[in-house]
N, CA, C and O of each residue as an XYZ file, in Angstrom:
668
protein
N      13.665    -54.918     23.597
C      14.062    -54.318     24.828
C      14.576    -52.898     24.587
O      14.211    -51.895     25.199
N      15.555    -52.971     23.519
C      15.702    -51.427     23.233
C      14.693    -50.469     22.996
O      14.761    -49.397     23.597
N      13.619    -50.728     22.085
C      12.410    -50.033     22.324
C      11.670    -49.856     23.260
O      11.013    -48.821     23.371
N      11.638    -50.577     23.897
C      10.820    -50.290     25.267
C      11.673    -49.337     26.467
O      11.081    -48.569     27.225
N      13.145    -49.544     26.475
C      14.504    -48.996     26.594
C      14.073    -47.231     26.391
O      14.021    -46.271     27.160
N      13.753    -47.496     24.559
C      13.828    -45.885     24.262
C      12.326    -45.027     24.404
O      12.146    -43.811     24.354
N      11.492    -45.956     24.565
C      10.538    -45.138     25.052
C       9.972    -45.226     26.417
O       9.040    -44.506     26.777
N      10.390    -45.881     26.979
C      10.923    -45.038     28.674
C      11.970    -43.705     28.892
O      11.907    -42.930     29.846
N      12.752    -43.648     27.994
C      13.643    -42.315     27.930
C      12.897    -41.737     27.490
O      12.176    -41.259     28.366
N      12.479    -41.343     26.093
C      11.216    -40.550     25.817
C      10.386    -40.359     26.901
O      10.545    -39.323     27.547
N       9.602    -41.080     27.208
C       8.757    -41.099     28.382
C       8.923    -39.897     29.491
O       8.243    -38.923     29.811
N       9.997    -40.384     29.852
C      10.806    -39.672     31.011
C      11.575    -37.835     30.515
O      12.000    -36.825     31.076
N      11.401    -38.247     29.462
C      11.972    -36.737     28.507
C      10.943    -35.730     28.900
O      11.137    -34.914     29.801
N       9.624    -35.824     28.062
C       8.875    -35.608     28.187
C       7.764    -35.105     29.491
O       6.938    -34.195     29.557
N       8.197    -36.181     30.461
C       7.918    -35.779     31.922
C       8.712    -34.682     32.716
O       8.372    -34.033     33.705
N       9.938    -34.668     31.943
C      10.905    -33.854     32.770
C      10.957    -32.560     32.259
O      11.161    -31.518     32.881
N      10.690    -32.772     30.691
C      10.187    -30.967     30.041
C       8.834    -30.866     30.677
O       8.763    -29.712     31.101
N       7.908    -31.403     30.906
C       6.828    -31.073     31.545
C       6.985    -30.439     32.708
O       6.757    -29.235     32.822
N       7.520    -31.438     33.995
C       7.771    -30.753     34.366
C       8.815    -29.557     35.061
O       8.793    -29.094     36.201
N       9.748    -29.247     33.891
C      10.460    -28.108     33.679
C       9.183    -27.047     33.805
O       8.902    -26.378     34.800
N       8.541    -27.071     32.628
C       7.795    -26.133     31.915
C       6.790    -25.798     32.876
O       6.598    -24.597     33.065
N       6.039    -26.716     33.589
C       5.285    -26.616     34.718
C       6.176    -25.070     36.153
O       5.768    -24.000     36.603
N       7.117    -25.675     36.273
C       8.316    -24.934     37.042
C       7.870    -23.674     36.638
O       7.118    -22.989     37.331
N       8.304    -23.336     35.538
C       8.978    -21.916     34.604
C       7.323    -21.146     34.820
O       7.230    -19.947     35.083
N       6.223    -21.958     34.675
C       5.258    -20.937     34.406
C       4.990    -20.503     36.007
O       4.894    -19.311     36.300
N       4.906    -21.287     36.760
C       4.635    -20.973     38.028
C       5.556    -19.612     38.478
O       5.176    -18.501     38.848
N       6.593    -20.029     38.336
C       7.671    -19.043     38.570
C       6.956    -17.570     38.253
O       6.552    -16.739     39.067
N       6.930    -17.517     36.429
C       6.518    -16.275     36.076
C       5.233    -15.787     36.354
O       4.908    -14.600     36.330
N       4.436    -16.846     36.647
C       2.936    -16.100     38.018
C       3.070    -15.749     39.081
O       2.074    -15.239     39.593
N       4.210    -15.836     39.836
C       4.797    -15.611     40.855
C       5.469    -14.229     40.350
O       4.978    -13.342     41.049
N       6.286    -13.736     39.530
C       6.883    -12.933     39.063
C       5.792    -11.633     38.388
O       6.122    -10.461     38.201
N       4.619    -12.172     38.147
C       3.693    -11.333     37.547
C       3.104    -10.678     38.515
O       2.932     -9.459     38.508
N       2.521    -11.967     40.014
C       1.561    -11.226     40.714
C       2.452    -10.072     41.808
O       2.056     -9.132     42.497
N       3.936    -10.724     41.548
C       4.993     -9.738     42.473
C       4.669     -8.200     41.887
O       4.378     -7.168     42.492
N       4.809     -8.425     40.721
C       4.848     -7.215     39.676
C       3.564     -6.084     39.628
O       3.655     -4.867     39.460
N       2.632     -6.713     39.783
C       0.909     -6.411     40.323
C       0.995     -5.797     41.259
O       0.573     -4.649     41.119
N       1.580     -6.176     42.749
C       1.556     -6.071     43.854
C       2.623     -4.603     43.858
O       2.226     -3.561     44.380
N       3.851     -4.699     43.274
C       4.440     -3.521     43.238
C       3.892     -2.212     42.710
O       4.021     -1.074     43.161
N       3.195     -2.692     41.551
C       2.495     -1.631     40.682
C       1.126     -0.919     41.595
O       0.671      0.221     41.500
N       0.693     -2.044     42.478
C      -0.685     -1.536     43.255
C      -0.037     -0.478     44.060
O      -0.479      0.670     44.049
N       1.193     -0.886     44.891
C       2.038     -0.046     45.809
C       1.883      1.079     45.216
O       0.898      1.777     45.455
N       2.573      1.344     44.581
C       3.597      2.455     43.812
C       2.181      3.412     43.810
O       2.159      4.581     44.195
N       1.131      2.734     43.347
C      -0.215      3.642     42.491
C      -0.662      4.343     44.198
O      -0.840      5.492     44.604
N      -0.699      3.353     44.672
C      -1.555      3.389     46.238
C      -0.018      4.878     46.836
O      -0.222      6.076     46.643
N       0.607      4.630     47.150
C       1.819      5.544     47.103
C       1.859      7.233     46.544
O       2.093      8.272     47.160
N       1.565      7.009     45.302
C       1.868      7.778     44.157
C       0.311      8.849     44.984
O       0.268     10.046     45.267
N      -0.444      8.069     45.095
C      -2.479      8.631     45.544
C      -1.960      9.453     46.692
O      -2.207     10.649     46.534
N      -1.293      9.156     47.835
C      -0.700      9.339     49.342
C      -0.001     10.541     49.265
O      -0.109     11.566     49.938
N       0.781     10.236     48.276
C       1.897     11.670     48.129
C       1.172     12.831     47.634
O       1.277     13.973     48.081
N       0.262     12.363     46.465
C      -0.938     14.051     45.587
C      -1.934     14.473     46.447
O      -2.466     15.547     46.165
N      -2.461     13.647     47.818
C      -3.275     13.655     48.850
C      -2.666     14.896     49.860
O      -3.106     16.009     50.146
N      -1.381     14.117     50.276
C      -0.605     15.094     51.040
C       0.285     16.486     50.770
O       0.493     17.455     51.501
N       0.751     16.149     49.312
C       0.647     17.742     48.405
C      -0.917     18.680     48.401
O      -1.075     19.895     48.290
N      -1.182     18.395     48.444
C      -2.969     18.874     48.403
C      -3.280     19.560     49.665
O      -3.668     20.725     49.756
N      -2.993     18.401     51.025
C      -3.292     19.126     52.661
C      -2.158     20.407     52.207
O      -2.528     21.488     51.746
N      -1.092     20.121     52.385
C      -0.093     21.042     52.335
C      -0.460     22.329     51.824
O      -0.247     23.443     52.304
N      -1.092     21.966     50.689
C      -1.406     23.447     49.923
C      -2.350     24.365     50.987
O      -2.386     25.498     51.467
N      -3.072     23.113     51.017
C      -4.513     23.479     51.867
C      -4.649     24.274     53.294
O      -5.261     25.267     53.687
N      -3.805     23.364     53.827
C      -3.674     24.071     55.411
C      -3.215     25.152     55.284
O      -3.677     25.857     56.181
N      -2.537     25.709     54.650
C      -2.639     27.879     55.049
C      -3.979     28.055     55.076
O      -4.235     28.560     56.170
N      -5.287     27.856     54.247
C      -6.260     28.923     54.210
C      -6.955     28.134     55.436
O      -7.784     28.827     56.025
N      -6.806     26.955     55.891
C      -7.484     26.611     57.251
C      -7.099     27.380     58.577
O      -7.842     27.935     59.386
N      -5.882     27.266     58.568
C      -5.349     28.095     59.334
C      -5.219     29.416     59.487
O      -5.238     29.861     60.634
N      -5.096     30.115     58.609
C      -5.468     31.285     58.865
C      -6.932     31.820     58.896
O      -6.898     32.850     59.570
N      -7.836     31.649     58.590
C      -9.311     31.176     58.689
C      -9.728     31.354     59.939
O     -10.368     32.253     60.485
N      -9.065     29.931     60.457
C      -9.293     29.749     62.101
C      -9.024     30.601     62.885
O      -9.626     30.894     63.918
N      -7.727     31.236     62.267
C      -7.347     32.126     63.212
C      -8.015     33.664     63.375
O      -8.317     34.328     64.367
N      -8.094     33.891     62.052
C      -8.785     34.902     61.727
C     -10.265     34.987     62.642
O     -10.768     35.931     63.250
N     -10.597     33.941     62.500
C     -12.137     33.265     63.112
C     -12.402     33.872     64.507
O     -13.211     34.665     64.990
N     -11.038     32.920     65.062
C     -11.040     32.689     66.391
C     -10.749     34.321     67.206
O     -11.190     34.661     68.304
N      -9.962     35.056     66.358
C      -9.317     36.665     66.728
C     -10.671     37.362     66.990
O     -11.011     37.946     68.019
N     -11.631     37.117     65.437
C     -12.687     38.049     65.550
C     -13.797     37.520     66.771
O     -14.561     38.286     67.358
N     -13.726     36.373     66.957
C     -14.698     35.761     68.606
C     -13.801     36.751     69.691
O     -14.441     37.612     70.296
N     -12.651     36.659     69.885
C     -11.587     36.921     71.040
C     -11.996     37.764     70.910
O     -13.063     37.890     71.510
N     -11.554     38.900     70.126
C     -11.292     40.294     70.164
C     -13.276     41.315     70.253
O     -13.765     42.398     70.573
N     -13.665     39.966     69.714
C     -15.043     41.039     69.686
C     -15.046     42.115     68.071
O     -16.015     42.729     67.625
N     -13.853     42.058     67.571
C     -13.423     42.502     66.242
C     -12.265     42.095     65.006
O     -11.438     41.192     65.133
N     -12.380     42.793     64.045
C     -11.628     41.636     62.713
C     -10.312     42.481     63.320
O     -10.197     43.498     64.004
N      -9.783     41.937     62.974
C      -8.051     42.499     62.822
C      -7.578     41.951     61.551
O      -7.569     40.794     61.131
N      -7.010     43.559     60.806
C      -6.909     43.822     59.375
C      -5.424     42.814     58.893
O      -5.287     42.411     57.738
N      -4.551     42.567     59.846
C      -3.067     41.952     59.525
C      -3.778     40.618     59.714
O      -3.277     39.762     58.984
N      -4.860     40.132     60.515
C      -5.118     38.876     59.968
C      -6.086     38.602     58.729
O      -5.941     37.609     58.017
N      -6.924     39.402     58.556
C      -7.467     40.002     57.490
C      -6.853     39.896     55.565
O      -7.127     39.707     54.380
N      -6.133     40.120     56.322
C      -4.972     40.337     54.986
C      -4.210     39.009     55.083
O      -4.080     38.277     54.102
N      -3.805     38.775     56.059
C      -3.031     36.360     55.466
C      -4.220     35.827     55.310
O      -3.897     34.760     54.787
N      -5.929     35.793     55.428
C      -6.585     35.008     55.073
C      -6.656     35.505     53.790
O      -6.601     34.686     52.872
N      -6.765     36.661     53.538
C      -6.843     36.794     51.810
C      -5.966     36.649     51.173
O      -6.142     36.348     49.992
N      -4.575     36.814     51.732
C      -3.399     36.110     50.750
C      -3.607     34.705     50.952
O      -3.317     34.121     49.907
N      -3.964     33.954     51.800
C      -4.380     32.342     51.495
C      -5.030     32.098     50.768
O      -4.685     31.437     49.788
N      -6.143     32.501     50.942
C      -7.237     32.133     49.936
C      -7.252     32.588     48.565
O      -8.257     32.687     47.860
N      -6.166     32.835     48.268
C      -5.701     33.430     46.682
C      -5.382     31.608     45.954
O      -4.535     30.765     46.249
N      -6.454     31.609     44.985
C      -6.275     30.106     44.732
C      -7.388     28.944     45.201
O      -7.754     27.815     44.876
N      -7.596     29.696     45.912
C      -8.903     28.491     46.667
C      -9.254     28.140     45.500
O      -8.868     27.001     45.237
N      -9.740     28.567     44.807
C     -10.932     28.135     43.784
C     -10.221     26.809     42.762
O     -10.807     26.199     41.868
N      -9.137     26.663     43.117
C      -7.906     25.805     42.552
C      -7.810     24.432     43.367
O      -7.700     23.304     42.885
N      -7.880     24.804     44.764
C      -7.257     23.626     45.570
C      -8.589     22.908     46.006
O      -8.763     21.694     46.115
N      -9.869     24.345     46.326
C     -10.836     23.110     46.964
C     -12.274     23.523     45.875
O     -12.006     24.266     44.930
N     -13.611     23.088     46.008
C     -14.819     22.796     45.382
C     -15.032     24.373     45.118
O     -14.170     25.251     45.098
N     -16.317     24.478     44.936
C     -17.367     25.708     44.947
C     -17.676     25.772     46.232
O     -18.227     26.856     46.425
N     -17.577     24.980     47.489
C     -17.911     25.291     48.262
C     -17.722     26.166     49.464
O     -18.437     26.822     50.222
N     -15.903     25.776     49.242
C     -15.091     26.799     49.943
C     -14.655     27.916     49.344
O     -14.025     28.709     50.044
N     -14.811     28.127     48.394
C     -14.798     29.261     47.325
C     -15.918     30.148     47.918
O     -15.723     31.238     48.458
N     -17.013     29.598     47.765
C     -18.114     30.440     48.106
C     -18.212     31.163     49.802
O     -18.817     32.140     50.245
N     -17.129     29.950     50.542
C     -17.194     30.329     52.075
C     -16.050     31.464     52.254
O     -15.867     32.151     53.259
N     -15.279     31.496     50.963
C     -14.215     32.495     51.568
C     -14.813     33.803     50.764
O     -14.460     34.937     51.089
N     -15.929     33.517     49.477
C     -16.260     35.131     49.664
C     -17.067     35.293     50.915
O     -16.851     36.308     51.577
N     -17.938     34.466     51.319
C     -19.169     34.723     52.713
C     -18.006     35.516     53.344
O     -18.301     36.706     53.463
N     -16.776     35.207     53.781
C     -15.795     36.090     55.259
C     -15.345     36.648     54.244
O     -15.291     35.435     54.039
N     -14.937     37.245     53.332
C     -14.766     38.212     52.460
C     -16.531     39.327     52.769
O     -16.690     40.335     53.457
N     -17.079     38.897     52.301
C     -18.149     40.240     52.698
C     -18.429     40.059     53.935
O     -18.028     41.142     54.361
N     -18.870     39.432     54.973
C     -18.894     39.634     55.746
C     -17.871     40.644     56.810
O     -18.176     41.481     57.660
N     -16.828     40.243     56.427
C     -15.429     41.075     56.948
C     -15.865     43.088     56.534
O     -16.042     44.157     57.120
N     -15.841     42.510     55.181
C     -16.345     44.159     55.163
C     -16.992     44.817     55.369
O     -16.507     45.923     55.610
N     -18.489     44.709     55.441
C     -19.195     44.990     56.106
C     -19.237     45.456     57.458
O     -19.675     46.556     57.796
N     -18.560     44.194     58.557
C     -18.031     44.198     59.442
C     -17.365     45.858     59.977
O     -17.671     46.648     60.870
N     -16.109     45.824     58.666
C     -15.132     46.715     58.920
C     -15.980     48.023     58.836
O     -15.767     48.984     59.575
N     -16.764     47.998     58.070
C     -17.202     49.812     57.316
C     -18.153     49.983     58.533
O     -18.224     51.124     58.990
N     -18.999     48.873     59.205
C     -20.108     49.170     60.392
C     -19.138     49.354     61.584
O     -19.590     50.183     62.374
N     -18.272     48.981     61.856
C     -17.058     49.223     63.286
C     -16.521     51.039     63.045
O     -16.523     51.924     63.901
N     -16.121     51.129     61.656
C     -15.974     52.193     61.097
C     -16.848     53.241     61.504
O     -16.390     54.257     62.028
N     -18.268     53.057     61.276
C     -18.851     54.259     61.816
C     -19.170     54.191     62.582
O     -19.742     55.273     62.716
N     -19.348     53.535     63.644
C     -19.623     53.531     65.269
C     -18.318     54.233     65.764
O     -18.333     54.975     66.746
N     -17.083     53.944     64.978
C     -15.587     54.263     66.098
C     -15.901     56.012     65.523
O     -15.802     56.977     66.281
N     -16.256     56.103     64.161
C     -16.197     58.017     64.135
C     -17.103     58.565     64.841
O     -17.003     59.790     64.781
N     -18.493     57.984     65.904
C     -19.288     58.823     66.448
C     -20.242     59.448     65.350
O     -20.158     59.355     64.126
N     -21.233     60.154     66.178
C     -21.902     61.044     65.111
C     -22.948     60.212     64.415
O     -23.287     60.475     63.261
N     -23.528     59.086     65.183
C     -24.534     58.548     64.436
C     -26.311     58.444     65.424
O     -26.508     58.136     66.599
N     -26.820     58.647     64.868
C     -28.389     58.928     65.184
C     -28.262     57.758     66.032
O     -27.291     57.002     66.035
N     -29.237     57.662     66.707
C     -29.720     56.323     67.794
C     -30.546     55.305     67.002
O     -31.056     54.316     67.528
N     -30.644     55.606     65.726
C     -31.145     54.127     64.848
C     -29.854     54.076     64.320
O     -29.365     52.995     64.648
N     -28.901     54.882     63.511
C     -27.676     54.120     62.592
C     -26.929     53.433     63.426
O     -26.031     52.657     63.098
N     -27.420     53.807     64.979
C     -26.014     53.386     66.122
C     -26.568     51.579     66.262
O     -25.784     50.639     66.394
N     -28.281     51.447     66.181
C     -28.747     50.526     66.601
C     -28.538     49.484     65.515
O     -28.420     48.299     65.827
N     -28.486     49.895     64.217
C     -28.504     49.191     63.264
C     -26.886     48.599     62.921
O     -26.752     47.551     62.290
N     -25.928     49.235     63.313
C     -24.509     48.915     63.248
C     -24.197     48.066     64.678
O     -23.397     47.131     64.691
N     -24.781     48.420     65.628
C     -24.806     47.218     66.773
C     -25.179     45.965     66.226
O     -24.401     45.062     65.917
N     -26.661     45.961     66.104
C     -27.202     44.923     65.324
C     -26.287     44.301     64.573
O     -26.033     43.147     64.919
N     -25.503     44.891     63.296
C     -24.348     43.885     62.509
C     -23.434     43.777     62.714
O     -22.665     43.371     61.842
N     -22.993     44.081     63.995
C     -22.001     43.876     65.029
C     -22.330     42.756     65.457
O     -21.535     41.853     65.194
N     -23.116     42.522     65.959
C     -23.639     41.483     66.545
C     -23.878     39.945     65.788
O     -23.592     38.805     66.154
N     -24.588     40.527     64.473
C     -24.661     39.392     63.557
C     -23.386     38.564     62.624
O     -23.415     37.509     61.990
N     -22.105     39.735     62.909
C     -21.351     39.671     62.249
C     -20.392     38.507     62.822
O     -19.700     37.669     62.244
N     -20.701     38.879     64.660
C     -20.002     37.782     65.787
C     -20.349     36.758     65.293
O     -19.597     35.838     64.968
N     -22.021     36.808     65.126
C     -22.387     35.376     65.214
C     -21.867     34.240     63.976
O     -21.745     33.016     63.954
N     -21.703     35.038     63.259
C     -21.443     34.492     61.570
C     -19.855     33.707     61.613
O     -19.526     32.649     61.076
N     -18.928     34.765     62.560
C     -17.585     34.018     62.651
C     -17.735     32.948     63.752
O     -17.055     31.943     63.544
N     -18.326     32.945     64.649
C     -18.429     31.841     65.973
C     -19.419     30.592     65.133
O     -19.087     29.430     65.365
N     -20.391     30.779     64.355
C     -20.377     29.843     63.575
C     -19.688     29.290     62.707
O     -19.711     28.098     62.400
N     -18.955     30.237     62.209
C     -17.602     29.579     60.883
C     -16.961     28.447     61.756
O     -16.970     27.248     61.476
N     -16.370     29.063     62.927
C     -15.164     28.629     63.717
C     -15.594     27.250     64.266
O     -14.773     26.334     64.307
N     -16.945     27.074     64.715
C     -17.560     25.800     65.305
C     -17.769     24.405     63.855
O     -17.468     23.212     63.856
N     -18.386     25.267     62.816
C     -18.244     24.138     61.816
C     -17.024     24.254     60.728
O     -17.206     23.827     59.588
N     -15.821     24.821     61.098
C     -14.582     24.342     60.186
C     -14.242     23.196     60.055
O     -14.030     22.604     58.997
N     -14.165     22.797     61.137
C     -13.210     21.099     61.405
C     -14.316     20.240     60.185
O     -13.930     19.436     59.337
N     -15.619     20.656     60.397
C     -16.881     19.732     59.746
C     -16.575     19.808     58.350
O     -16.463     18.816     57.630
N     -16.389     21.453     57.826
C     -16.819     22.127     56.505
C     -15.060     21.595     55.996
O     -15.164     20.912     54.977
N     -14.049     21.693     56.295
C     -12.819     21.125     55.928
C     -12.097     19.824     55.814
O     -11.245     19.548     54.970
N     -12.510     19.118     56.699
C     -12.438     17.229     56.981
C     -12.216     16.786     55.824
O     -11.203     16.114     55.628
N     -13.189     17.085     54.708
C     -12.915     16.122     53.612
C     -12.071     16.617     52.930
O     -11.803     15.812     52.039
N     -11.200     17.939     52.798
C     -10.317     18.457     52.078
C      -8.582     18.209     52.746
O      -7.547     18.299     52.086
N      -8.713     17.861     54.331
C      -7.613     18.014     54.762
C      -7.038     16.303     54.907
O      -5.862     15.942     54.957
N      -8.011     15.617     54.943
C      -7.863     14.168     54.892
C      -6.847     13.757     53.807
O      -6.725     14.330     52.725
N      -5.956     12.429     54.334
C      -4.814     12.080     53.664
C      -5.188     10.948     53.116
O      -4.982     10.809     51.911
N      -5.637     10.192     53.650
C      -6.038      8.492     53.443
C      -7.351      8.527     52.434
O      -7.879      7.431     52.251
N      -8.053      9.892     51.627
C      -9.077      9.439     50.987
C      -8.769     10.401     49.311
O      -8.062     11.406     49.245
N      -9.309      9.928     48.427
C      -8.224     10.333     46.836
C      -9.831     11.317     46.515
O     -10.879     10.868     46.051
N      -9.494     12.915     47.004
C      -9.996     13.756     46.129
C     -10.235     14.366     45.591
O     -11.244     14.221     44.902
């Protein structure tokens, strides 16, 4: 009887470190996938914050761009004080966004000048009835070039100003 006594205690030993041990691991899978779940946060978090450092940087050269854009549609001409914050914005582009906007801020970089030197000699007078026709002409082409900028910004910028996508 005592043996049968002591290995029912055994028995029962054994069941009860089991399931102890059963307990303890569950626990620490519970404790692991907590740990997972924090770490996904933090990463997912950490993506959100370098996303939104990034717009931040970003939005001066959109904005002044636009504005710049929108002045030269309004006005029918560039204006040099806006002229001058799109080129202090865009100091860096080539840092914050692709080759692509790099390449779009020299396009309104020459275009602008051009712009300026053809307004230039129409405002001094004194030009033949072809130099007058030919500076109309890139007057004209010059409109069209910013009223197109201004219509596809939102398009040509979207993927740079976006918060929710890691790029």
């Amino acid at each position: 009887m005592e043996v049968i006594f002591g290995l029912a205690i055994g028995i029962a030993g054994v069941i009860i470190t089991g399931a102890q041990w059963y307990l303890m691991h569950q626990r620490h899978q519970h404790d692991v996938n907590l740990e997972n779940q924090r770490f996904e946060h933090e990463k997912e978090l950490a993506r959100f914050r370098k996303n939104l450092d990034m717009f931040e940087k970003r939005w001066p050269l959109y904005e002044a761009l636009s504005g710049y854009a929108a002045s030269a549609i309004l006005d029918g001409k560039l204006d040099k004080e806006m002229y001058r914050t799109f080129l202090s914005a865009s100091r860096g582009a080539e840092f914050l966004f692709d080759l692509e906007i790099e390449k779009l801020c020299k396009s309104v970089t020459d275009h602008s000048i051009d712009w300026f030197l053809a307004r230039g000699k129409m405002e001094r007078g004194n030009l033949s009835d072809e130099d007058y026709q030919e500076c109309s002409s890139k007057d004209e082409e010059h409109l069209e070039f910013f009223q197109d900028l201004l219509d596809d910004m939102p398009k040509i910028f979207m993927k740079y100003m976006r918060t929710d996508f890691n790029i």
